[in-house]
Backbone bond lengths (Angstrom), bond angles and torsions (degrees), N, CA, C in turn:
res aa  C-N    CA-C-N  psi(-1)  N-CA   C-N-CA  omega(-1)  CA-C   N-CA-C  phi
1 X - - - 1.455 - - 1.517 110.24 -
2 X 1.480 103.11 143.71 1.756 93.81 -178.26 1.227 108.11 -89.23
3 X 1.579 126.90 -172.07 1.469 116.22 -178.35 2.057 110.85 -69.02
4 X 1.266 96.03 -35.97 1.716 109.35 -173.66 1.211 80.70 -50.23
5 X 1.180 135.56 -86.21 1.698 155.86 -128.51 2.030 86.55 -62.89
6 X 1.238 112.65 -57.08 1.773 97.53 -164.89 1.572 117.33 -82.41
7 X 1.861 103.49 -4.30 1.650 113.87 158.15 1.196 116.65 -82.27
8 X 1.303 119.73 -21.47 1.542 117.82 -170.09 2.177 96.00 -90.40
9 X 1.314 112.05 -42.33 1.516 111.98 170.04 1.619 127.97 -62.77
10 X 1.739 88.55 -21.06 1.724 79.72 169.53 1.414 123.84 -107.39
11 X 1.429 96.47 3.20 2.047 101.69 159.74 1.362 109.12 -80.25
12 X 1.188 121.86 -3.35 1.283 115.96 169.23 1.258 124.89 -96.39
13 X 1.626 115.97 -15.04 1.185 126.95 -168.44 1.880 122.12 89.40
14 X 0.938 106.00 38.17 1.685 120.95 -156.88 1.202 101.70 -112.03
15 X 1.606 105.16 98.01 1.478 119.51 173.19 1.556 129.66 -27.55
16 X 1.269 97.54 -54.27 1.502 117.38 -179.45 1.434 108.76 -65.29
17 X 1.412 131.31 -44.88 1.278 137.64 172.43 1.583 113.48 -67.90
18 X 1.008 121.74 -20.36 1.536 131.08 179.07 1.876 113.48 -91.24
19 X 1.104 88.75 -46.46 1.716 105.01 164.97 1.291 111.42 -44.88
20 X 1.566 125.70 -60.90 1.589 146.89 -168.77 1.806 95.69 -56.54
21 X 1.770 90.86 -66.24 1.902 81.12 -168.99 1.562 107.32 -62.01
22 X 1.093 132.84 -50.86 1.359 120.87 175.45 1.711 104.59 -45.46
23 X 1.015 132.59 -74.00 1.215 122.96 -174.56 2.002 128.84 -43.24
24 X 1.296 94.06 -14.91 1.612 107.69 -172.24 1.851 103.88 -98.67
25 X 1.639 111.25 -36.91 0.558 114.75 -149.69 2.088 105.91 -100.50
26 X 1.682 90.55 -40.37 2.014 95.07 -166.36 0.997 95.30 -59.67
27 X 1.830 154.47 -16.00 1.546 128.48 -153.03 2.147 95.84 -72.36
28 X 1.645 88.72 -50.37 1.689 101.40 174.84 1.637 119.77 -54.61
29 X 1.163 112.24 -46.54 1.622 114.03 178.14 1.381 115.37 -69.80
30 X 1.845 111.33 -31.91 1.825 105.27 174.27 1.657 103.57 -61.40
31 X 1.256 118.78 -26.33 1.536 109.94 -160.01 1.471 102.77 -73.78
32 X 1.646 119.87 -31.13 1.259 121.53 -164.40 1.291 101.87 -94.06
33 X 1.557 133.00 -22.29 1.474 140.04 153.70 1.946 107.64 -46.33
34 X 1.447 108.96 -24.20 1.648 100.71 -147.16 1.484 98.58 -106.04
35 X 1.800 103.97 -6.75 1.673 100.96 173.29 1.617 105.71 -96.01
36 X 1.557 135.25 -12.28 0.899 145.49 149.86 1.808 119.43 -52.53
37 X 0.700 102.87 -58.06 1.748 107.51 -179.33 1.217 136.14 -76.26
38 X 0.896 120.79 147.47 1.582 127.81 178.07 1.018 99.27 -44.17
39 X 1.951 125.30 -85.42 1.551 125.16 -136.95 1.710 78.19 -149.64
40 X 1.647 111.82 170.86 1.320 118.07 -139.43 2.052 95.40 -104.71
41 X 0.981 101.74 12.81 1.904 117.09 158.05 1.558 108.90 -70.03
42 X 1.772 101.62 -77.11 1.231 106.20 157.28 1.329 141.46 -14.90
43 X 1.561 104.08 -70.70 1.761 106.18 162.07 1.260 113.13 -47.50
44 X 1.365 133.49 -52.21 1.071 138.27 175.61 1.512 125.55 -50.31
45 X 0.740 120.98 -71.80 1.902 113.25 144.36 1.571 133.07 -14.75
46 X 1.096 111.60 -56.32 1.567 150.32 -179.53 1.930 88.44 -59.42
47 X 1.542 103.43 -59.17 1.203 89.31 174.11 1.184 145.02 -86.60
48 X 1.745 97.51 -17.71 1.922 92.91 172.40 1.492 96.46 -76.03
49 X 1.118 154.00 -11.05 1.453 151.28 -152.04 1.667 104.89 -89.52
50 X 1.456 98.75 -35.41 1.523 118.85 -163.79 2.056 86.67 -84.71
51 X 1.257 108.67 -47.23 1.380 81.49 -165.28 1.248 115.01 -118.99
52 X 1.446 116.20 65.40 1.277 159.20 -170.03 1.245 99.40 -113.38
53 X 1.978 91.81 -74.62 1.914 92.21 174.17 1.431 147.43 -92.49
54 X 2.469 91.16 14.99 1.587 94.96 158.54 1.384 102.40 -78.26
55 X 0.791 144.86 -78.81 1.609 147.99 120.70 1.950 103.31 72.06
56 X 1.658 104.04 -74.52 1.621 119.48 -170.52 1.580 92.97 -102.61
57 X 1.309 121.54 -9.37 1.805 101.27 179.72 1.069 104.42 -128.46
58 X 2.081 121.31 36.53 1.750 109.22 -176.52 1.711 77.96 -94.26
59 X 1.357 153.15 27.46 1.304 129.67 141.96 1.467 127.00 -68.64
60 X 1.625 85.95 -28.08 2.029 92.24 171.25 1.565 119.47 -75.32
61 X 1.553 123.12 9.63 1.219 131.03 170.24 1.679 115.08 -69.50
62 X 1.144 106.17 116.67 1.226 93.23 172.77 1.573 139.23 -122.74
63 X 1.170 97.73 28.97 1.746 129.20 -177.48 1.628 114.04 57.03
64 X 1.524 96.38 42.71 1.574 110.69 169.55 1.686 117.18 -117.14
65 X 1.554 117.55 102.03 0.730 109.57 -159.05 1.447 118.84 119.24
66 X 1.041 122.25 -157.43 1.832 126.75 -172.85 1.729 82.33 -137.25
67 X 1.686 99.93 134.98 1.358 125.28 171.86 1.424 102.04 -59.77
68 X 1.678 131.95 -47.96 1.311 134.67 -158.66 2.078 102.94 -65.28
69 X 1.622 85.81 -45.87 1.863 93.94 173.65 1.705 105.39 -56.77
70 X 1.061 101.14 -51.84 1.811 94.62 -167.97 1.589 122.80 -68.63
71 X 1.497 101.05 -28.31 1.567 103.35 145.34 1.300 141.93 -66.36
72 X 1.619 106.39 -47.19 1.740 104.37 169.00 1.772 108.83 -54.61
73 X 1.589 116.72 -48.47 1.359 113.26 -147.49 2.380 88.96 -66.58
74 X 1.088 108.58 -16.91 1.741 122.12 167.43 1.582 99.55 -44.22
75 X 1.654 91.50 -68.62 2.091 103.66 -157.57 1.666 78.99 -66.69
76 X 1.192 137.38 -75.97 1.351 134.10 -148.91 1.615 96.28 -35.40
77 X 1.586 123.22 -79.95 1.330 110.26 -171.08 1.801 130.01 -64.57
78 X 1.699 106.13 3.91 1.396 93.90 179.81 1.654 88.49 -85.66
79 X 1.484 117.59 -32.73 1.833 114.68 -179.31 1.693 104.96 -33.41
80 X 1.078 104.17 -71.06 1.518 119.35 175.23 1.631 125.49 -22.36
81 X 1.771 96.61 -69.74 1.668 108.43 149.15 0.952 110.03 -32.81
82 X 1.092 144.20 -69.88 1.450 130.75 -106.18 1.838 77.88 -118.00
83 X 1.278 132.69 -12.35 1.826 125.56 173.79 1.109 90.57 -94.58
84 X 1.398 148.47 -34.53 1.503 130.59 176.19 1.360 119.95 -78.43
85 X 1.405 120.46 -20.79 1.951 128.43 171.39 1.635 101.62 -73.09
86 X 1.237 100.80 -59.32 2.001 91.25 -168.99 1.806 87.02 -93.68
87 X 1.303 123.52 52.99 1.573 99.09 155.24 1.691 148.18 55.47
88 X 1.964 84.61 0.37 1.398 97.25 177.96 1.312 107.26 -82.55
89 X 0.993 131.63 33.46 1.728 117.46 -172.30 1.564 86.38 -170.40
90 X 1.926 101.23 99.14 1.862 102.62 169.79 0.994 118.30 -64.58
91 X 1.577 108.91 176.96 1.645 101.39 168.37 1.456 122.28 -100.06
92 X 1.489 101.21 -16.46 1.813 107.52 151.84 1.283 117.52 -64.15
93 X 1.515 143.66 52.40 1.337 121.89 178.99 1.208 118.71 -32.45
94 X 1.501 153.83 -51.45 0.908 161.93 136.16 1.555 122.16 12.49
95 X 1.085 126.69 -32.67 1.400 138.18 -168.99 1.891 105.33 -75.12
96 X 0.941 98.67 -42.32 1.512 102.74 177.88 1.987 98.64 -42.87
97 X 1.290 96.36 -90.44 1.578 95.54 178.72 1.274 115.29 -124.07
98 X 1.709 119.39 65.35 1.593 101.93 166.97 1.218 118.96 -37.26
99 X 28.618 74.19 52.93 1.247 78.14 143.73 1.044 130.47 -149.11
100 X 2.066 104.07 115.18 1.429 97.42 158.29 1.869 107.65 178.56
101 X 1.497 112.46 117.27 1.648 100.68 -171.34 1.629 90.59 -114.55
102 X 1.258 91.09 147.87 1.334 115.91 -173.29 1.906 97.59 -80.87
103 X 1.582 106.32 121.82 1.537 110.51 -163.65 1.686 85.42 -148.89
104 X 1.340 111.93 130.36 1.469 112.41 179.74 1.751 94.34 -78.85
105 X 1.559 98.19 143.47 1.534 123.25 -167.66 1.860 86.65 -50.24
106 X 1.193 129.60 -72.82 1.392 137.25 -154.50 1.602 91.40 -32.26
107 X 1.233 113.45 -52.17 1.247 98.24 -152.81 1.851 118.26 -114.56
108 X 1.530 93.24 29.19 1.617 96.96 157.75 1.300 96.46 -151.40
109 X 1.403 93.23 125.51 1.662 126.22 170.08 1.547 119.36 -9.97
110 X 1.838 104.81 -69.68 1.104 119.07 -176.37 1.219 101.80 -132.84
111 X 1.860 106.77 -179.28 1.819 112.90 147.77 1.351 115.07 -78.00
112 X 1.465 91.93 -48.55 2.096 77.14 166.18 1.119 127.62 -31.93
113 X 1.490 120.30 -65.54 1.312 119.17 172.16 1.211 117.44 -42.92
114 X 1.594 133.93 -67.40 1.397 134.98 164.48 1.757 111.03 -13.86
115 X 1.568 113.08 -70.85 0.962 101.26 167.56 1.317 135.75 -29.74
116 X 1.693 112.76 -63.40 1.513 129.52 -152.99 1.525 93.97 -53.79
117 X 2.073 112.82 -60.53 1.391 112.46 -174.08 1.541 120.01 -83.28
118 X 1.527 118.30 32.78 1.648 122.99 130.14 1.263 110.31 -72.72
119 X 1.732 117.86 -53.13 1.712 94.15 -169.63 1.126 105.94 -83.85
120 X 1.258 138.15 -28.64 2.007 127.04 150.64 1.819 101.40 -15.81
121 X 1.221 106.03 -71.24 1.664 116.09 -167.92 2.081 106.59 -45.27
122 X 1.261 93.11 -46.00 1.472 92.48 -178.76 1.794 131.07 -78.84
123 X 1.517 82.34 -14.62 1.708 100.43 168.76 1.531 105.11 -58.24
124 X 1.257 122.00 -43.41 1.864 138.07 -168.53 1.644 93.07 -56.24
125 X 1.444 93.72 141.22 1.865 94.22 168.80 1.371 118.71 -78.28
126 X 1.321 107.19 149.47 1.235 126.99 -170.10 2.048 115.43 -26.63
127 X 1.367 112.78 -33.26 1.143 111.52 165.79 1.415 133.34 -90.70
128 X 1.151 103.30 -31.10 2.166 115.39 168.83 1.845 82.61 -60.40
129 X 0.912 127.92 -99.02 1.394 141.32 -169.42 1.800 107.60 -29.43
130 X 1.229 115.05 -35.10 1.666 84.40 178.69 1.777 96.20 -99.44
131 X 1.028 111.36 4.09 1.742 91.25 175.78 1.892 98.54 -113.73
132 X 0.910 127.06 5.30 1.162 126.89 161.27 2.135 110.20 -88.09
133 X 1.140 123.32 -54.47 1.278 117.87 135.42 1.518 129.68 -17.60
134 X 0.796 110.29 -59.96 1.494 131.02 -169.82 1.876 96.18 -65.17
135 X 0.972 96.25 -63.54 1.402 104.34 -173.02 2.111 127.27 -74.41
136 X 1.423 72.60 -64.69 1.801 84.51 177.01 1.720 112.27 -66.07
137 X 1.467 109.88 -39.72 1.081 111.71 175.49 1.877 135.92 -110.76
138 X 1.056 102.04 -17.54 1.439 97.69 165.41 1.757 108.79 -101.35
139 X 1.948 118.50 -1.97 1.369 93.04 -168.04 1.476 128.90 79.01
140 X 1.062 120.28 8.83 1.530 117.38 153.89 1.463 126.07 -72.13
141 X 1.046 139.50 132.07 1.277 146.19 149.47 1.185 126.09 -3.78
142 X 1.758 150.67 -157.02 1.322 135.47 160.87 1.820 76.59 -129.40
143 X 1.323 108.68 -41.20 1.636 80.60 166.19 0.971 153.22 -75.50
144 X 1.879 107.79 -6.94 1.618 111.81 156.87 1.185 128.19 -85.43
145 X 1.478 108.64 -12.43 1.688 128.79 162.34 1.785 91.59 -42.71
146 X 1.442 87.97 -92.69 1.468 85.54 -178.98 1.362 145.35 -32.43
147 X 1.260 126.69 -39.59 1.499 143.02 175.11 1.890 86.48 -83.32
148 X 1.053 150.60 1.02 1.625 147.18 154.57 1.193 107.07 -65.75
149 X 1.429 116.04 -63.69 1.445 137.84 -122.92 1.640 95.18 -122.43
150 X 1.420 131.55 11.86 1.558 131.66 -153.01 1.800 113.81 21.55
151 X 0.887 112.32 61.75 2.254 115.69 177.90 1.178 106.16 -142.49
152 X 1.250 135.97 149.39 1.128 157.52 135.37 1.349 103.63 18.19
153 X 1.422 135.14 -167.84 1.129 139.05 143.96 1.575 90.69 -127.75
154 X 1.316 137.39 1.55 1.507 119.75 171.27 1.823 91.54 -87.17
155 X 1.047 129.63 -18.47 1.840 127.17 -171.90 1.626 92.87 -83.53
156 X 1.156 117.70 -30.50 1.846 100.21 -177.87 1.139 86.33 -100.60
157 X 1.121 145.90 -3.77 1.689 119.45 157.78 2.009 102.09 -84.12
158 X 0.692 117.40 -59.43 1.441 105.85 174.80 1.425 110.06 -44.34
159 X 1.444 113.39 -33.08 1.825 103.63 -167.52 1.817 108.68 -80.61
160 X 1.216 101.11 -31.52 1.957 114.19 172.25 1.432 80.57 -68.40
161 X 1.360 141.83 -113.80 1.302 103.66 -134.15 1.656 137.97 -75.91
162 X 1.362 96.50 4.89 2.032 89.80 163.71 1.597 94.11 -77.41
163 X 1.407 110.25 -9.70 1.853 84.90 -166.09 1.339 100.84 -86.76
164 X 1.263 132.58 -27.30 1.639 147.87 176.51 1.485 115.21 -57.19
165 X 1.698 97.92 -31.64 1.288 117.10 -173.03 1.902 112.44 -84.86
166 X 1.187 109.00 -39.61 1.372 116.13 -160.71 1.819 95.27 -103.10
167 X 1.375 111.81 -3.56 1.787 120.88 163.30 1.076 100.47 -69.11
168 X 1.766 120.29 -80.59 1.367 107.35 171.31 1.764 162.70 -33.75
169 X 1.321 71.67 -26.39 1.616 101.61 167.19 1.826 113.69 -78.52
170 X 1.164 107.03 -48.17 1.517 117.16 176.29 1.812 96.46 -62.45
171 X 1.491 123.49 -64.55 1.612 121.98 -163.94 1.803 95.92 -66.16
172 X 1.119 104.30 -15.44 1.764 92.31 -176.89 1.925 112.12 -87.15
173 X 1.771 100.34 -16.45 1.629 109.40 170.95 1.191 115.74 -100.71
174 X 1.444 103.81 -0.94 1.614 103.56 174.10 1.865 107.75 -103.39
175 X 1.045 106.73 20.60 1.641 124.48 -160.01 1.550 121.27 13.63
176 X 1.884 116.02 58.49 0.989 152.68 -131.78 2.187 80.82 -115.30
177 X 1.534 84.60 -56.05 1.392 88.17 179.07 1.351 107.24 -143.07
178 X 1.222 114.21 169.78 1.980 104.06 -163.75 1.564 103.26 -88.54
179 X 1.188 87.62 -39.41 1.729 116.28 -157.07 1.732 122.72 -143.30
180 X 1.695 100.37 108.65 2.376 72.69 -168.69 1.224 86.07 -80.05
181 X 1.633 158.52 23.03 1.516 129.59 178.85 2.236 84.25 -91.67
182 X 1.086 99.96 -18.44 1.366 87.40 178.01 1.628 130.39 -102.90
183 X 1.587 101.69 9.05 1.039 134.38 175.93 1.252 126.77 -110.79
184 X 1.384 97.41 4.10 1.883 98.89 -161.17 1.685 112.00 -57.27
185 X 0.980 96.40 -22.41 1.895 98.96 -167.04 1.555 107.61 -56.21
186 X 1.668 97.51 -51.17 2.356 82.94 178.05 1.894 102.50 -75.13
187 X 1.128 92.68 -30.69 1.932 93.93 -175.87 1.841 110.17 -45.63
188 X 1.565 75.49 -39.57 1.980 68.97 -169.30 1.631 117.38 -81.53
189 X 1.304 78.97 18.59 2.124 86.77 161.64 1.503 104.47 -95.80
190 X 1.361 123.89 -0.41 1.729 117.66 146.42 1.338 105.05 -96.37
191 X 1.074 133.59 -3.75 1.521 113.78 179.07 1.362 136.54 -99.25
192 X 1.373 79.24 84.14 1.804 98.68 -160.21 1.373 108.91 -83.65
């Protein structure tokens, strides 16, 4: 099925067409559910929740853009929901310490590595980690961080860089990397 063909079957409500995009689509959205979440239930949740409401709002599609973006930027904010409904995501981010990210090949080593600094990423507390997400990797703003997340946009700028800060520190004890001044080249795909 092409992409037209399983948007045009699921405005109709067409099992088979609804089946396809979920099937083409959750392997990519669990990964971006799984840097959001605690433990891999969670993601799982995160994702039937998310495509529930591509599901009742693919009429608000309006073929601007890439279908895959207008779905993730869906899972990204039901992630969000779904840490502010069950309480996983305070509203002091601050309290903590007052798989798969998209990294151009040149400038990370391996996939292993890719891997390793996802679970680096998930080590971060629940607030360094979803506004570092938020930012470095999905491309949000620090002011839509904020208007997401109810904070400041000076607190998700303070929270990106202790979270940038206390990453490095974790991939440098996980001897992931020796040194980021000697690493800076994949690093500075957070250094936004």
């Amino acid at each position: 099925m092409t992409e037209q063909t399983i948007i045009a079957g699921c405005l109709h409500n067409d099992a088979a067409a609804q089946r396809e995009l979920y099937n083409r689509y959750s392997p990519k959205m669990l990964s971006v559910c799984y840097r959001f979440a605690h433990n891999r239930e969670d993601a799982e949740d995160m994702l039937q929740e998310g495509f529930i409401k591509v599901f009742t709002q693919i009429h608000t599609f309006q073929n601007k853009g890439a279908f895959e973006g207008w779905i993730r930027r869906i899972i990204v904010h039901t992630c969000i929901n779904f840490l502010k409904k069950y309480k996983k995501f305070t509203d002091n981010v601050d309290l903590a310490y007052a798989t798969t990210v998209y990294v151009k090949e040149e400038t990370m080593p391996s996939i292993m590595q890719a891997k390793q600094v996802v679970e680096c990423i998930r080590l971060l507390p629940i607030g360094y980690r979803t506004v570092l997400n938020l930012y470095a990797i999905e491309g949000f703003s620090h002011r839509e961080i904020g208007n997401m997340l109810d904070i400041e946009e000076s607190t998700s700028r303070s929270q990106y860089t202790r979270a940038k800060s206390m990453l490095e520190t974790i991939l440098v004890k996980k001897k992931i990397i020796d040194n980021p001044k000697e690493n800076i080249g994949w690093l500075a795909a957070f250094n936004k």
